[in-house]
Structure formats: structure tokens, C-alpha cells
N, C-alpha and C positions, 0 to 999 in steps of 0.2 A: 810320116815324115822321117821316123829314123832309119824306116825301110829303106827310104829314100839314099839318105847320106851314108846308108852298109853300116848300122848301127844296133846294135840286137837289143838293149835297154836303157831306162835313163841313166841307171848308176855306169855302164858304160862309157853314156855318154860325155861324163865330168869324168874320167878314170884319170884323165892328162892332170887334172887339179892337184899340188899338192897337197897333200893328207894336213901339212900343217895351216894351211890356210884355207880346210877346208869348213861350214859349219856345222853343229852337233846337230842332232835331231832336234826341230822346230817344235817349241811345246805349244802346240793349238789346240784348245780342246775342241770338241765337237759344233756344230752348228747350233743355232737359238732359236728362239721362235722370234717375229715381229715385236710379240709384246717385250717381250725380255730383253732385245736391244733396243728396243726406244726407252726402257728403263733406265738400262745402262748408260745411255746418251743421257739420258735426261738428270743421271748421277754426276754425270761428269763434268753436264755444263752447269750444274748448279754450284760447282767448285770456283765456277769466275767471278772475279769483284769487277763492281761496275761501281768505278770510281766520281765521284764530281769534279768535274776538268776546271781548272784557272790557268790551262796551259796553252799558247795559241803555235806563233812560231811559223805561221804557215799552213795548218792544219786546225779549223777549229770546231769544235765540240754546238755547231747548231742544229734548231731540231727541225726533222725532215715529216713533213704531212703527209700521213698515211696515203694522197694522193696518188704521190712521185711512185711510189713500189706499186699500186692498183695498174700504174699504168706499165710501169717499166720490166714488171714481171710476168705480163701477156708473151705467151709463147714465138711470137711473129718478132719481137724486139731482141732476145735470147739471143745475142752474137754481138760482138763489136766490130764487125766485116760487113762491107757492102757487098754484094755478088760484084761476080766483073763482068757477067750480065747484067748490070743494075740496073739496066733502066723497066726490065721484069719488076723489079723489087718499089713499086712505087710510094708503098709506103714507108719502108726505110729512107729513099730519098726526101719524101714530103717532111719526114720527123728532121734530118739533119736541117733541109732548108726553113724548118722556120726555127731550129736550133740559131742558124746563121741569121737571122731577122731581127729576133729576139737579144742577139751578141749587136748587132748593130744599135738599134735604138738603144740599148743603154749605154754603147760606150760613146754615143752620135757620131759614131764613124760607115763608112761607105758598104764597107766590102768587108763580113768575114769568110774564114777557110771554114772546110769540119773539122771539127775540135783535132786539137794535136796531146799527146803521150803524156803529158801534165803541164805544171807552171815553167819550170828550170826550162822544158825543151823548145815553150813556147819564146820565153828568151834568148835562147842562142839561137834561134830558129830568127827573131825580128833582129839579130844583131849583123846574122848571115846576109838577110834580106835588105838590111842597109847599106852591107858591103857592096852589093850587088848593082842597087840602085845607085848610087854615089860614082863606086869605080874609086874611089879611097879607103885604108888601110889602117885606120886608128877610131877606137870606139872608147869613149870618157864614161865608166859608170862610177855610180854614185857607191858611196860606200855603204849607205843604210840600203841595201839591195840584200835580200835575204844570201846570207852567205853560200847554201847549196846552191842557187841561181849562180852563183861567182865563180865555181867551183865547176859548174855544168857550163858556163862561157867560156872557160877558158878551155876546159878539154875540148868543147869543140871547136874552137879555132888554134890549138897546139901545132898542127900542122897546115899552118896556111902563115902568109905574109903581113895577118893581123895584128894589133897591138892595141893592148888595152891602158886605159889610166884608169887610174883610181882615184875619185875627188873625195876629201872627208868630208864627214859630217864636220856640223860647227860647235859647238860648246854647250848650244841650245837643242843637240840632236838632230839638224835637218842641214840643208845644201845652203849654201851661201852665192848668191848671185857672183861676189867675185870670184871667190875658190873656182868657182865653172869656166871666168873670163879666162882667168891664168890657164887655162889648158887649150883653151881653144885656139885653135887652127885653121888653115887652109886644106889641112889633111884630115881633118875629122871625119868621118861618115855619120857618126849619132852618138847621141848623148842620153842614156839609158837612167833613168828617174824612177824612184819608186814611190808610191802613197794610198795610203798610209805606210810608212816605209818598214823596215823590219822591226825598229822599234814604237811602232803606232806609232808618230808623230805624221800627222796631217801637210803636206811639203806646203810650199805656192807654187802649184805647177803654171801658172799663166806668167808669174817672173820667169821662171825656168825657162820656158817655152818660146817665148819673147828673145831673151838671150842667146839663147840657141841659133834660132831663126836667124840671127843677122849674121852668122857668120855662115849660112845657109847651111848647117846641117840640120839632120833631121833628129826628130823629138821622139823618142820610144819611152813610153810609159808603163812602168808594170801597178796595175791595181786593185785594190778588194773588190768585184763585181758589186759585194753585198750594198759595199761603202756607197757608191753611186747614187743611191735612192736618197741622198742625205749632201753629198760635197757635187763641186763640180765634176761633167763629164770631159772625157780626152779631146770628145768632138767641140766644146767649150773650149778648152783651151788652145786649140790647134795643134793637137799633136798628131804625130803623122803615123806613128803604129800603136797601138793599145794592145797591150799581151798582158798573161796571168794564169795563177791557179783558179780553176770551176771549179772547186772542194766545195766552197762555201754555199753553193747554190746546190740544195741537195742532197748533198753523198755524207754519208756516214765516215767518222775519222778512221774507223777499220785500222788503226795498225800505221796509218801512214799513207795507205794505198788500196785500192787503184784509185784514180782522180781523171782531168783531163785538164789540157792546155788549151788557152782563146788564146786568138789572134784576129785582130780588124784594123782594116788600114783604110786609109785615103784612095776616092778612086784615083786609077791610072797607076796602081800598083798592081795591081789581081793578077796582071801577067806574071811577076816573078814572086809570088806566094809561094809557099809550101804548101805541103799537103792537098787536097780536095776543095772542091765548089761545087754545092749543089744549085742547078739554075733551073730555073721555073720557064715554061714554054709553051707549046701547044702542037697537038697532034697536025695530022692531015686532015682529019673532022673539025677544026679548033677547038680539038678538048685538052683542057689542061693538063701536062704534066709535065717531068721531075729528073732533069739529066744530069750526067756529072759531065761539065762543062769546062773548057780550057786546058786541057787533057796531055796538053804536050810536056806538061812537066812531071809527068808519072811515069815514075820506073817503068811500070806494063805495058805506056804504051811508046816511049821512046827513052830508055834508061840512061843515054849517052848525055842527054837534055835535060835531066833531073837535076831541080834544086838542093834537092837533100833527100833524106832516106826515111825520110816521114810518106811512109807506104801505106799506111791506114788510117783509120782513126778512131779514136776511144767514144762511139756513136753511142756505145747504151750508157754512160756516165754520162756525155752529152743530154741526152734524154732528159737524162733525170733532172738537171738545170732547166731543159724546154718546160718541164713540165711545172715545176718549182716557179718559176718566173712565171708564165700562164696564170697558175690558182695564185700567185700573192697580186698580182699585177701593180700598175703604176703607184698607187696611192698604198696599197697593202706594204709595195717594198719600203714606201718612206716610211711608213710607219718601225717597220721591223728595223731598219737603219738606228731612227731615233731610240729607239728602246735599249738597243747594240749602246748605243753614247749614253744615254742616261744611266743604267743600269753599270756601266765601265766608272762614271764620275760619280757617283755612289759609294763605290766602292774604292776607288782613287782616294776621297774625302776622308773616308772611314781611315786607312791607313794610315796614312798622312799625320794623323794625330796619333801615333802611335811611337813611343821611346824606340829611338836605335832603328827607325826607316824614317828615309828622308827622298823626298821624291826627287830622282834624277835633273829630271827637263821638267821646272814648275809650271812654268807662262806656256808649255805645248800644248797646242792642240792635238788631240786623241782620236781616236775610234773605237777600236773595243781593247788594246795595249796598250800599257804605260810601264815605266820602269820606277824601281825604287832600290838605291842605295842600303846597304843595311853595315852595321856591328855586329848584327847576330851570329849563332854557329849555321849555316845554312845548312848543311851536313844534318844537323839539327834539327833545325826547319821539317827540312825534307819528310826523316822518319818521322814526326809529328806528323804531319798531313798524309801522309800513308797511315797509319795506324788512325787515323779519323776516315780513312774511305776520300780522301781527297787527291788529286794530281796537282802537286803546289806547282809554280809559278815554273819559268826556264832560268837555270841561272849560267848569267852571262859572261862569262870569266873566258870561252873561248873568242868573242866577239872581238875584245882588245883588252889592251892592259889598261885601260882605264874603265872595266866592266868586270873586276875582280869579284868586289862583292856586291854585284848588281843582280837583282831579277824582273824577269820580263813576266807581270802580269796582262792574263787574257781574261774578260770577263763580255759573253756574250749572252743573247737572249733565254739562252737555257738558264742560267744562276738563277735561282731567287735570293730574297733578300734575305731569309732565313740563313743558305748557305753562305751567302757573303760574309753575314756574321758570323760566322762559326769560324770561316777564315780568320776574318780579322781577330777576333779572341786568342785562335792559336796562335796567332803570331804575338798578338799582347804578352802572352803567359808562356810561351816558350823560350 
């Protein structure tokens, strides 16, 4: 190569570099053996704490059955890419399409896509897709909508002829049938709803939905998949797109990330969906298999025609929900549902009687987050539950100004009741 470019060595090759921006000699010592670097890894990782999480927010701390990784760690699933020969790849398409089977019966809607990039992008993704379908220019979301969702709508409609409202919450933490009248319109496209909302309170999406309706716009729901096995589904209430984060089915908190975004709508939408469809078929033999269907809205195959720039999709995160949902099944999820609420008011209860917390929203209905008011120093708090091995609660003070000295507890199937007490205590005596 340097023969190539008329170059006689590597110090040559950087000569152009200045000296003062150059770096010193790289101190590396020699190479190891296998044993001695799995030592050293195994030094290194034994330096991490693994905390006990009371933290949700959007990302929650449940436990994943050895199952999901047996399956999702076979070497044939190793990519989050379809080929663009896919339909070679029968078994990557067969895993997305009962991914999309599996998103369907539980939210009881018609049609899902393959999973899209996480929660937030599946929102502005069904917010785009009601622009679309409507041919109107103003979307009302709700204010208990996880703030990064609000934050991800709005960048992606900053440059288009979009307009968003913001309805508040009510006093009681959830949407009020009128606060929704007072906005509505003849120019609306959809009314974006969340539930359990950011701060776990359980909405009545079938008021919501109902209200909506007569002024014909359309109904986008974003919600816990987990929740489902336990509240009504979107297809119950009639709403007309169901979107969200797939974290909870699954995937490890990892940091925040990677995750993937659902999306299920009403039939008679699937034409102007984003992202993928995998459809079920049959050969020339009539042998079953697995296409990627309605294709005109992919950059690849007419880029002028494209919905959005949702070009892939996060199939091996997907998986891991296929697979999660499969081994818990129908009766397995209610149960895991109800244990999420018991194990939450448990812990709610225990607080509650505690000097200097006072629960935000009393009379709410929950899921696995509630809030609680405090006097205490939260600052406080905090380092207390770190120096116990704990991830205390989220405090709420960016939310609004009347969530100064609020926190947002998460309490899911992982706590036991042991650590619940150990919370409650520190927060008694702290």
C-alpha cells in the first residue's frame, strides 16, 4: 500500500502531522494468554453494582426467562436486517410474522408493521400516519404522554405544516373528557392518549375514544404491552392505532437501550403504514411461506413513495417479545400483569404511612407507578438508596412545576417484598 501511494514508511506517512498534535509512544504491553484476559475481564466486571431498580419511566427493570436468549442467541437470528433477498430468509420472515400476530391479538387490532426503532419513533411514526390518513394538520396529545415521546413528535413534525396541542392532565393525574372537547376540531387528525400514562395512572380510554370519535378523528393509543393481560385492550376500546415501547416484553434495561417500537392499526390502513409487513402465502406447490408484502412504501423499492425513513427494523429485539409472549401465553400474562398491581399497591400502602410522603393522585388507578409528594431532602434520599445498592424512584421536578418535590415510583415483578421493605425503612429514617 505505501508502495502504492510513493511512500517509503509509516513514520513518513504522518510526516505532514504536526509534532505538537502528534501522540507519544502508545504504552501497550505485550500480548496475554486467553487465561489472563478472561481474568482480567472477569476483574473488571466484578467492579459493576447491580442495583435493585424502583425506577420505571419508560424502561422497566423485568425479568427475562432464560427462554428469550436460548432462542434469540442462535446464530441464524444474529442481525436486526432482513436480506433484500428475503424472501431466501424464510425463517427470519416466519419469526417477524408471528412477531406481528402475536402484537395483534394482544392489542385486538388488525394489522401490525415489523417492529419500528423504539417507543418515541413508533409515536411520531402513528402521529405522521394520521396526518396522512385524515389530510388534516393538528394532533391534541395528552400531557401524561411520556415527555421523550413529546420531545420525538415534535422534532419530527418541525418541518411540516403540523400543529400540535397539549391537553393537561387533571388534578387527579389523568385526561378529562372536557379538557379533550375544548380542543377539538374539524381540523384535528388524532388525539394521542397514553395508559398507563407517564405517571402510571390507568386513563378510561373507552371515554377518551368515544369522544374522539364524534368529532371523527382518529384515536392513537400508546400503551404498556405488559399491562394488556390485566386492563382493557385498544381493540376493546376502538381505537384506531395502538403504538409503544416492546422493552417490557423481554429485553433487558441495558443502559436505556436497544428496545423496539409496535405499531397495530385498523384494517384499511396497512397501505400507508411505515416500515415492513411480513405476509403469509404459498408457493407454486401450495407450500407455505413468508413475504415482505405491500412493498411500495420502501425506500428500496420506490424511495419517491416512502412514508418515512423507517428502513429496517429492530427484528432481533422483536424476537425476543415473540418469544417472551409465546412461553408466558394468555393466562401466564395475566397472571404476571396482576402480580406487576399487587406487588406496586403493596408497596404504595407501605409508603403512604410514612411522615413527610403523601401520595400525589390517592383515588388513581395504577399499574406498576405511582407518585408520592415528599418534605424530605430528595438529594438525600437519593444518596441513601445508592449507598443501600438501590435505584430510588425518578424525581419529578422536570415534569412541571407542580412536580417539584414529587417521585415517580416503579415497582414491578422483580421486587420482592423483602426489598420493598428495606425501601420503605429508608425512606422512614432518612
Amino acid at each position: 500500500m505505501l508502495e502504492t501511494i510513493g511512500v517509503n514508511s509509516i513514520d513518513q506517512l504522518f510526516d505532514s502531522v504536526p509534532e505538537n498534535i502528534k501522540t507519544s509512544q502508545l504504552n501497550i504491553s505485550g500480548g496475554k494468554t486467553e487465561q489472563d484476559i478472561l481474568k482480567d475481564f472477569s476483574e473488571l466486571a466484578n467492579k459493576n453494582k447491580k442495583l435493585i431498580s424502583f425506577r420505571g419511566a419508560g424502561n422497566y427493570d423485568h425479568f427475562v426467562p432464560s427462554l428469550v436468549s436460548e432462542i434469540t442467541e442462535r446464530s441464524e437470528f444474529w442481525t436486526a436486517y432482513t436480506p433484500y433477498q428475503s424472501e431466501a430468509s424464510q425463517g427470519t420472515l416466519q419469526a417477524i410474522f408471528e412477531y406481528q400476530s402475536l402484537i395483534c391479538a394482544l392489542t385486538g387490532l388488525d394489522v401490525s408493521n415489523a417492529s419500528l426503532y423504539d417507543g418515541a419513533v413508533a409515536v411520531a411514526e402513528a402521529a405522521l400516519l394520521a396526518l396522512r390518513l385524515s389530510g388534516k394538520t393538528e394532533i391534541i396529545v395528552s400531557e401524561g404522554l411520556n415527555p421523550q415521546y413529546i420531545q420525538t413528535l415534535k422534532t419530527y413534525l418541525t418541518n411540516s405544516n403540523a400543529k400540535i396541542k397539549i391537553v393537561p392532565l387533571s388534578q387527579n393525574g389523568n385526561l378529562e373528557k372536557a379538557d379533550i372537547d375544548n380542543l377539538l376540531s374539524d381540523n384535528i387528525a388524532a388525539v394521542i392518549a397514553q395508559s398507563p400514562n407517564y405517571l402510571g395512572i390507568v386513563e378510561d380510554m373507552s371515554c377518551l375514544s368515544n369522544c374522539v370519535k364524534i368529532k371523527k378523528a382518529l384515536f392513537i393509543s400508546v400503551v404498556n404491552l405488559l399491562s394488556l393481560g390485566v386492563f382493557q385492550t385498544p381493540g376493546e376500546y376502538n381505537c384506531d392505532i395502538a403504538v409503544g415501547e416492546g422493552q417490557p416484553l423481554g429485553l433487558e434495561t441495558n443502559f436505556g437501550g436497544a428496545t423496539f417500537g409496535f405499531m397495530a392499526v385498523h384494517k384499511g390502513f396497512e397501505w400507508k403504514l411505515p416500515g415492513r409487513i411480513v405476509g403469509q402465502t404459498v408457493d407454486i406447490n401450495g407450500k407455505r411461506g413468508f413475504v415482505l408484502t405491500l412493498q411500495s412504501r420502501e425506500q428500496h423499492i420506490r424511495r419517491e413513495k416512502a412514508y418515512s425513513n423507517t428502513c429496517t427494523n429492530a427484528s432481533l429485539n422483536a424476537l425476543s417479545a415473540c418469544v417472551y409472549l409465546a412461553g408466558w401465553g394468555s393466562d401466564g400474562l395475566k397472571k404476571l400483569g396482576s402480580v406487576n398491581i399487587s406487588k406496586a399497591r403493596y408497596a404504595f400502602n407501605k409508603i403512604k404511612t410514612i411522615d413527610g410522603l403523601e401520595a400525589k393522585f390517592k383515588n388513581a388507578i395504577f399499574f406498576n407507578e405511582f407518585v408520592f409528594d415528599t418534605g424530605k431532602n430528595i438529594k438525600k434520599l437519593q444518596q441513601a438508596f445508592l449507598k443501600n445498592n438501590i435505584l430510588g424512584p425518578l424525581e419529578l421536578s422536570a415534569f412541571g412545576k407542580n412536580f417539584k418535590n414529587s417521585l415517580l415510583f416503579c415497582v414491578t415483578e422483580q421486587r420482592t417484598k423483602e426489598e420493598i421493605d428495606k425501601l420503605v425503612e429508608i425512606l422512614r429514617t432518612t
